[in-house]
Backbone as CSV, one residue per row, in Angstrom:
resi,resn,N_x,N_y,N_z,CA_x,CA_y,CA_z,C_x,C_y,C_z
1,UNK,-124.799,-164.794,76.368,-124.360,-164.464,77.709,-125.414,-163.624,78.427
2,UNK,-126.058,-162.898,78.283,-126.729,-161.530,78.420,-128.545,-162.202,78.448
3,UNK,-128.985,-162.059,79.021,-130.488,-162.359,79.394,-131.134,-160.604,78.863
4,UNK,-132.378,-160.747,79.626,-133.387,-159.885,79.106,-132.761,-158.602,80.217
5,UNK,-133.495,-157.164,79.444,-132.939,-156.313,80.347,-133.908,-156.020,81.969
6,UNK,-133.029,-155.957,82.666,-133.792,-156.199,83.661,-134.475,-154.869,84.402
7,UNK,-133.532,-154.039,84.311,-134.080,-152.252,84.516,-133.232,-150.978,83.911
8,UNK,-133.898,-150.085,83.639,-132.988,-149.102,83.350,-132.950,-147.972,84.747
9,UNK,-131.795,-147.569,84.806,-131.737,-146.902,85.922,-131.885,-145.402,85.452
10,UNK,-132.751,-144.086,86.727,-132.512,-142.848,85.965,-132.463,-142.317,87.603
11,UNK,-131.109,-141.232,87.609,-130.442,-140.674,88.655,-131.510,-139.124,89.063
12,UNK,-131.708,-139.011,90.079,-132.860,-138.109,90.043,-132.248,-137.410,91.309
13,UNK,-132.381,-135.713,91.598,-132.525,-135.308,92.365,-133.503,-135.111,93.575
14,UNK,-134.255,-135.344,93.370,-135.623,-135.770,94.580,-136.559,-136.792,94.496
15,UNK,-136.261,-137.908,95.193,-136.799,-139.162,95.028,-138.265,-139.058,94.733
16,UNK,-138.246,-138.436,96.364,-140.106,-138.386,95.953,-141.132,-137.740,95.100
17,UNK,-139.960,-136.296,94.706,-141.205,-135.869,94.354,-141.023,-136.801,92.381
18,UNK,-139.674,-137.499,92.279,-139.780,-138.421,90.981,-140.868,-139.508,91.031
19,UNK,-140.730,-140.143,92.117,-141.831,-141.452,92.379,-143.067,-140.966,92.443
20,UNK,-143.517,-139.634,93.207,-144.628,-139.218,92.906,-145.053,-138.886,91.233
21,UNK,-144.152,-138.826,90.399,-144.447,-138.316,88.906,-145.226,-139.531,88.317
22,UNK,-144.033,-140.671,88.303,-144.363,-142.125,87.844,-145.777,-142.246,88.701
23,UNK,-145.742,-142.291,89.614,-147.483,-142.748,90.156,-148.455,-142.529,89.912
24,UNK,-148.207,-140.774,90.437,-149.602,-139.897,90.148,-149.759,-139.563,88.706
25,UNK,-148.373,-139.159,87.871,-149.128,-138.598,87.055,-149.004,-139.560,85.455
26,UNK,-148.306,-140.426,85.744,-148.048,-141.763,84.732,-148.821,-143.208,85.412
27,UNK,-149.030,-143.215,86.360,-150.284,-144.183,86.998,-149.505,-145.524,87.161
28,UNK,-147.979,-145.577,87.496,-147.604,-146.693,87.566,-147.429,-147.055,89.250
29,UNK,-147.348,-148.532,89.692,-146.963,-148.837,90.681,-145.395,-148.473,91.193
30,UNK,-145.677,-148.546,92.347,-144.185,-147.800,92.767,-143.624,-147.925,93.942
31,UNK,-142.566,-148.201,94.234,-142.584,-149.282,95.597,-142.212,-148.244,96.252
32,UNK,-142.062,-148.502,97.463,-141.492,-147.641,98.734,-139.909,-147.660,98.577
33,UNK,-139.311,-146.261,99.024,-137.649,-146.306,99.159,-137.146,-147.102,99.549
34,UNK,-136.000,-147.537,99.362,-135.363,-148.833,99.744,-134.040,-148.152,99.844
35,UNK,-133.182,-147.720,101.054,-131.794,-147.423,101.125,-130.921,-148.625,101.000
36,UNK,-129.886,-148.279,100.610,-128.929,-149.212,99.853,-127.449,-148.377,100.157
37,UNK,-127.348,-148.416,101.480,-126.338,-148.032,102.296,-124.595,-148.412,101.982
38,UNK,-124.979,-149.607,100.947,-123.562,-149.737,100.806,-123.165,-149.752,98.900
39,UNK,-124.317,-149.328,98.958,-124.292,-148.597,97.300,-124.235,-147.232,96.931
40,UNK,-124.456,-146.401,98.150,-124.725,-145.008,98.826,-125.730,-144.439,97.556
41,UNK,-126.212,-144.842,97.894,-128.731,-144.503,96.995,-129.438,-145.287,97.479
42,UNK,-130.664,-144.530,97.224,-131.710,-144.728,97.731,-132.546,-144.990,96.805
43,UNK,-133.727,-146.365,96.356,-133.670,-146.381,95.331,-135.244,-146.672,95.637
44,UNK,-135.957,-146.574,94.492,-137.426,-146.808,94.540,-137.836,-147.796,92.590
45,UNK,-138.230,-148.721,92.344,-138.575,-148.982,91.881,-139.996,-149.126,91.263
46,UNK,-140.027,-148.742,89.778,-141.258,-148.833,89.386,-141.171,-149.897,88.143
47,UNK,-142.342,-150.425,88.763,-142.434,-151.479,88.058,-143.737,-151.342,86.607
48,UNK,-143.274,-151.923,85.483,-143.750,-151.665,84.312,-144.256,-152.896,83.543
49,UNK,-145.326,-153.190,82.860,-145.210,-154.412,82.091,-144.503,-155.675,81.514
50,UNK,-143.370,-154.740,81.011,-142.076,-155.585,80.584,-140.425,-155.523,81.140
51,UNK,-140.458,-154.456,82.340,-139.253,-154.243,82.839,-139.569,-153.607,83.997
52,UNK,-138.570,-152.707,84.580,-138.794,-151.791,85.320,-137.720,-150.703,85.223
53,UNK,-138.194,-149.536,85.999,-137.514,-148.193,86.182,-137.005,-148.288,87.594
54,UNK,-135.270,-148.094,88.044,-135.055,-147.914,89.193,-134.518,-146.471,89.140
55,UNK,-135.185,-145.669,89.973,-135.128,-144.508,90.480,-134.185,-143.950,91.204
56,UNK,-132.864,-143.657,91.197,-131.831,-143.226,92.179,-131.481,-141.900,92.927
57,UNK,-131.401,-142.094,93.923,-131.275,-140.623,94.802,-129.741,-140.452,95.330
58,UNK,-128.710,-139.627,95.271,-127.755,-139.869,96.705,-128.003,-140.192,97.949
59,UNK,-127.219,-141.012,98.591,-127.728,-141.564,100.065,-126.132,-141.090,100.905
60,UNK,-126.075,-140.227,101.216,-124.681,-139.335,101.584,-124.238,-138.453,101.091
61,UNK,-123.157,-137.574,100.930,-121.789,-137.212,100.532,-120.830,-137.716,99.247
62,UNK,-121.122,-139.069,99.745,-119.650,-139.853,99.024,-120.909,-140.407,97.648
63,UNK,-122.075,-140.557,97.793,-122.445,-141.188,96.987,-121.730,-141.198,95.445
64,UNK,-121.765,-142.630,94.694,-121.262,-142.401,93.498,-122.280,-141.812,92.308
65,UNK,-123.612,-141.690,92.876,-124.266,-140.840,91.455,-124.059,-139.010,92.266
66,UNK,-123.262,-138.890,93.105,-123.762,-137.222,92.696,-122.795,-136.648,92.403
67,UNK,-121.856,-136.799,91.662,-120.751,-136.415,90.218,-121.701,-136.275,88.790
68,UNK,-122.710,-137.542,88.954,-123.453,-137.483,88.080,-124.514,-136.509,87.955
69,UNK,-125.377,-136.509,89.269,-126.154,-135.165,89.263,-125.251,-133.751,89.142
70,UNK,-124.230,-133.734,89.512,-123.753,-132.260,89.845,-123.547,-131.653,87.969
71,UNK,-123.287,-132.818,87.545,-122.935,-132.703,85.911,-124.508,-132.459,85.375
72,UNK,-125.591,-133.336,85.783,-126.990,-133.130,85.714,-128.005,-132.637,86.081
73,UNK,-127.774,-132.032,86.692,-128.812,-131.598,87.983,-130.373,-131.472,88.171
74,UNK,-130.706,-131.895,86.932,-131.980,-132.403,86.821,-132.697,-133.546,86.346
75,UNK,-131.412,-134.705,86.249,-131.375,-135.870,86.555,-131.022,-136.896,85.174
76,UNK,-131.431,-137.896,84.992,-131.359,-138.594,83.826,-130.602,-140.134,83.661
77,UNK,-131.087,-140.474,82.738,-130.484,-141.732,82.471,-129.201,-142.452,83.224
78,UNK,-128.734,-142.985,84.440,-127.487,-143.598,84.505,-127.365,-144.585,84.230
79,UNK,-127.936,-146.109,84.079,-127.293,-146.703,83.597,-128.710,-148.104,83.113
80,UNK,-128.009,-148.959,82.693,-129.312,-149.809,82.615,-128.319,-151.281,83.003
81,UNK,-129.265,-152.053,83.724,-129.138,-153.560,83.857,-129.710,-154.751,83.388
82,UNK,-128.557,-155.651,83.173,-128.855,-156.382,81.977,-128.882,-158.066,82.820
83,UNK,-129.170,-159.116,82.925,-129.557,-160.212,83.635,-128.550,-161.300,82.947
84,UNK,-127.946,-161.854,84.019,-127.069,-162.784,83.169,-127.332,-164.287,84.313
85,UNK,-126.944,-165.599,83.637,-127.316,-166.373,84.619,-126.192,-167.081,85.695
86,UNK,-125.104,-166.513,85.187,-123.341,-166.662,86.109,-122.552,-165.642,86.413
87,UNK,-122.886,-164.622,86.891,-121.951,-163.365,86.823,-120.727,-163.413,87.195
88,UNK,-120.197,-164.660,87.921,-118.888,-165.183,87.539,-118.120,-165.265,86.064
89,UNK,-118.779,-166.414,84.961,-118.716,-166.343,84.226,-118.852,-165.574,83.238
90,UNK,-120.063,-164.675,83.403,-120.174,-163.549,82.302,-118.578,-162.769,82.630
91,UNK,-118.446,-162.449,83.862,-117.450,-161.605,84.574,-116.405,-161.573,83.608
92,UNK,-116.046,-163.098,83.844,-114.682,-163.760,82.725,-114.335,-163.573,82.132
93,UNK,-116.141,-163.905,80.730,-115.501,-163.747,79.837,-115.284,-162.400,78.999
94,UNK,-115.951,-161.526,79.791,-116.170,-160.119,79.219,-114.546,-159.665,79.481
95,UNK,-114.093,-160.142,80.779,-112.558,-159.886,80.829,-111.781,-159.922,79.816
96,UNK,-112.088,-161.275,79.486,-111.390,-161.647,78.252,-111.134,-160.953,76.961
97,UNK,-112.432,-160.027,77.111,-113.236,-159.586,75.599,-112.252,-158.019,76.180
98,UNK,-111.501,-158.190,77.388,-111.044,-156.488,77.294,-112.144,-155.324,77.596
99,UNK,-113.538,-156.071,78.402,-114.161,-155.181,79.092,-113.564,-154.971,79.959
100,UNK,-113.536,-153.563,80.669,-113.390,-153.290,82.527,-114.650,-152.965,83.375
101,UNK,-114.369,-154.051,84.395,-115.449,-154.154,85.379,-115.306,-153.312,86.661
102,UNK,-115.976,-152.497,86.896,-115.570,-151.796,88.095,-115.691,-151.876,89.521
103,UNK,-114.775,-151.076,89.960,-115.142,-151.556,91.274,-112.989,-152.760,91.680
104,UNK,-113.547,-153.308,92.489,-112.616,-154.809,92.786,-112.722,-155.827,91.743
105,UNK,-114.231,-155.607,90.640,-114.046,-156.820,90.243,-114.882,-157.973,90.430
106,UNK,-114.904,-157.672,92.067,-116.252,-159.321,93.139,-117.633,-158.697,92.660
107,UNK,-118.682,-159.309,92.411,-120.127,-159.089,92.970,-120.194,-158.576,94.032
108,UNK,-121.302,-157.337,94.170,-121.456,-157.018,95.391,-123.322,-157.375,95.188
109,UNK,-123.490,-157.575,96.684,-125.445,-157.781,96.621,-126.267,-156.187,96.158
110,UNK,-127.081,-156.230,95.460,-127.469,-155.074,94.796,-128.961,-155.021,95.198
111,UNK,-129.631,-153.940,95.039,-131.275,-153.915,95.523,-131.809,-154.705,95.204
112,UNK,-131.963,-155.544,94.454,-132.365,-156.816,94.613,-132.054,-158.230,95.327
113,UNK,-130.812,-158.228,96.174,-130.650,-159.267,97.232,-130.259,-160.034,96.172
114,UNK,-129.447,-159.522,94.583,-128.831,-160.511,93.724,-127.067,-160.397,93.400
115,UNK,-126.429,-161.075,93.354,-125.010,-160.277,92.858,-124.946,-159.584,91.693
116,UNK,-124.201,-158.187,91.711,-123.796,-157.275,90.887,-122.831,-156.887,90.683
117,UNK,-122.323,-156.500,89.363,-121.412,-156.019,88.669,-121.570,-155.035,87.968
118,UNK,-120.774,-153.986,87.462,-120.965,-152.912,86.704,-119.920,-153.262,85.834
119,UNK,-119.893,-152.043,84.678,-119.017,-152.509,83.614,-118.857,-151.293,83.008
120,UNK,-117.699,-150.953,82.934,-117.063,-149.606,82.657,-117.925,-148.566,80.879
121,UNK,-118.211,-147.653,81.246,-119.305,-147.199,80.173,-118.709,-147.145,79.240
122,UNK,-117.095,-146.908,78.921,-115.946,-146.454,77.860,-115.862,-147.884,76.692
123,UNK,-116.093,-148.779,77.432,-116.278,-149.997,76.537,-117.354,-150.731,76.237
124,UNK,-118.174,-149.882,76.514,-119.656,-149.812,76.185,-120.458,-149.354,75.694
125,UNK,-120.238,-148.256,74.668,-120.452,-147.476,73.660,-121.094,-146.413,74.898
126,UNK,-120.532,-145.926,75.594,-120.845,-144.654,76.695,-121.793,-145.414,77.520
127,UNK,-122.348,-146.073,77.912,-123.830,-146.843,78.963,-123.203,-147.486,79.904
128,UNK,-123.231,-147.134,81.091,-122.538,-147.740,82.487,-123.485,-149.014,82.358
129,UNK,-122.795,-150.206,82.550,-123.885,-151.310,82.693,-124.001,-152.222,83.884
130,UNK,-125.046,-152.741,84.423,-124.733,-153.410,85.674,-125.680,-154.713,85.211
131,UNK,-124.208,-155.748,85.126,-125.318,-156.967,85.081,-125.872,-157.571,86.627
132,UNK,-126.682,-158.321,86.308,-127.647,-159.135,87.606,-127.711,-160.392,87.258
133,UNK,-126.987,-161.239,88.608,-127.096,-162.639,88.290,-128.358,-163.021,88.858
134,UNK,-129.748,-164.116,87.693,-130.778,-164.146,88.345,-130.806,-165.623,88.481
């Protein structure tokens, strides 16, 4: 069901001066912010040999990572995404399997202009997961 991993996500309190770390002082490429207004973050991707790092900031108030920072406040691991090729189907059958998907349930379009899903961390050995249909 499950393809290659596609990024790991890490929740950061200051975008830039994180993207500046990865650049300047780890020498990786690093894209420009990308707001994601209906994901409430702001996200910057760095891209790596075999995967990539997406970088998350709060983009509001309501955002859903700053429960996570307030618990962290100096940032860390939230979640990683995993590539599937039906996220309908994966959806299903993970239902089936007695995963919970969060949210409604639907795909929503994710920084990549792909449908997304998350998947409850409790039935996931603690790791919030967000698959990507590619």
């Amino acid at each position: 069901m499950i393809g290659r991993l596609n990024h790991v996500a890490i929740a950061v309190p200051n975008l830039e001066k994180a993207a500046a770390t990865y650049r300047n002082v780890l020498g990786a490429k690093v894209s420009e912010p990308l707001p994601q207004p209906a994901h409430g973050v702001t996200v910057v991707f760095v891209e790596l040999p075999n995967t990539k790092l997406e970088l998350l900031e709060p983009l509001g108030d309501h955002s859903p990572i700053k429960g996570f920072l307030d618990k962290n406040p100096a940032g860390g691991m939230h979640h990683m995404c995993l590539e599937v090729d039906d996220i309908i189907a994966a959806r299903d059958q993970l239902k089936a399997k007695s995963v919970r998907v969060l949210g409604d349930g639907e795909p929503q379009i994710g920084a990549h202009g792909k449908p997304v899903l998350f998947l409850h961390p409790k039935d996931l050995n603690g790791c919030l997961v967000e698959l990507e249909q590619v």
